[in-house]
N, C-alpha and C positions, 0 to 999 in steps of 0.2 A: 456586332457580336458581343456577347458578354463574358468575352478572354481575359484572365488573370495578364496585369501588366507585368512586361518581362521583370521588370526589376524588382516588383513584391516578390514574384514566383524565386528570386533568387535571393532574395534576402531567408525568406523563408527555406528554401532547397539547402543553402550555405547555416545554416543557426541548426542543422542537424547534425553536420559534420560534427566528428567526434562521440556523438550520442555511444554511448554504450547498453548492451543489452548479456544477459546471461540465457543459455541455452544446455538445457539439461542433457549430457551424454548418456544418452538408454539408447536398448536392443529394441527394434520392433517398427514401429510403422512411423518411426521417429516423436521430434519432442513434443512433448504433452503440458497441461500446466501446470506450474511448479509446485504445487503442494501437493500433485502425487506422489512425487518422489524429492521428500523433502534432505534426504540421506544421501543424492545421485549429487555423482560430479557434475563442473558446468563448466562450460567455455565458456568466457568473457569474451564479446568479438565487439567490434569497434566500427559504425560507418564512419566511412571512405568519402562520401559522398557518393562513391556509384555503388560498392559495393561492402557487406559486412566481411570481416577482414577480423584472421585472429587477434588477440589482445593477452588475456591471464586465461589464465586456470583456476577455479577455486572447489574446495575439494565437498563442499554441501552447499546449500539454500542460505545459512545463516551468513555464510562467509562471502557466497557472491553478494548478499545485498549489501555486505560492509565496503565490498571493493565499488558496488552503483550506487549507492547514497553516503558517503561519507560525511558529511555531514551533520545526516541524524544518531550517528552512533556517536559522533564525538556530545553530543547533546547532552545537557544533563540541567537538572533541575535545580531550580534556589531553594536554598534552604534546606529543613529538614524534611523529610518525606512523607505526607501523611499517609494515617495507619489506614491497610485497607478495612471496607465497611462490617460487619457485622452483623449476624442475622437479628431482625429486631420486629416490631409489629409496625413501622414506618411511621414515626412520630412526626414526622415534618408530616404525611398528610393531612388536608382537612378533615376536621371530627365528621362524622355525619350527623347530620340535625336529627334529633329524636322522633321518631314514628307515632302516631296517635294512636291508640290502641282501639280495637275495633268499638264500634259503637261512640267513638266520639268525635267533636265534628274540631274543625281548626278555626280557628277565630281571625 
């Protein structure tokens, strides 16, 4: 048979324990995905290992990602910040090479 060995299946089964996930509190036919309702509370719920198990609260979209990725909000850039872009005719493209004009041939 080609059965996952017990012991990967539980390295793996066990490296989720902990995982967190946010779950938007709305009416209706339950949750949806999260950028419908960027403004909805969420439950922070925690596996157990068998099962998802409350955790926080956060009270929008912005706030649960701070509590599941902390990490990238502590993040921040060297140096000074460059300015964003500018409308412009995009000078870093390649020119186009000139067209021959009718009636003459290209050498």
């Amino acid at each position: 048979m080609d059965d996952e060995p017990l012991k990967d299946w539980a390295e793996r089964h066990d490296a989720a324990i902990g995982r967190l996930r946010a779950v938007p509190v709305v009416s209706g036919d339950g949750p949806r995905a999260s950028h419908l309702n960027p403004d909805a509370p969420r439950a922070i719920e925690r596996w157990n290992g068998h099962m998802w198990e409350p955790y926080g609260f956060a009270p929008d979209l912005a706030e649960a990602k701070a509590i599941l990725y902390p990490e990238v909000s502590k993040l921040s850039l060297p140096g000074p910040v460059p300015k964003p872009l500018g409308s412009g005719t995009g000078k870093h493209r390649k020119p186009r090479a000139p067209r021959p004009e009718y009636g003459q041939t290209q050498r």
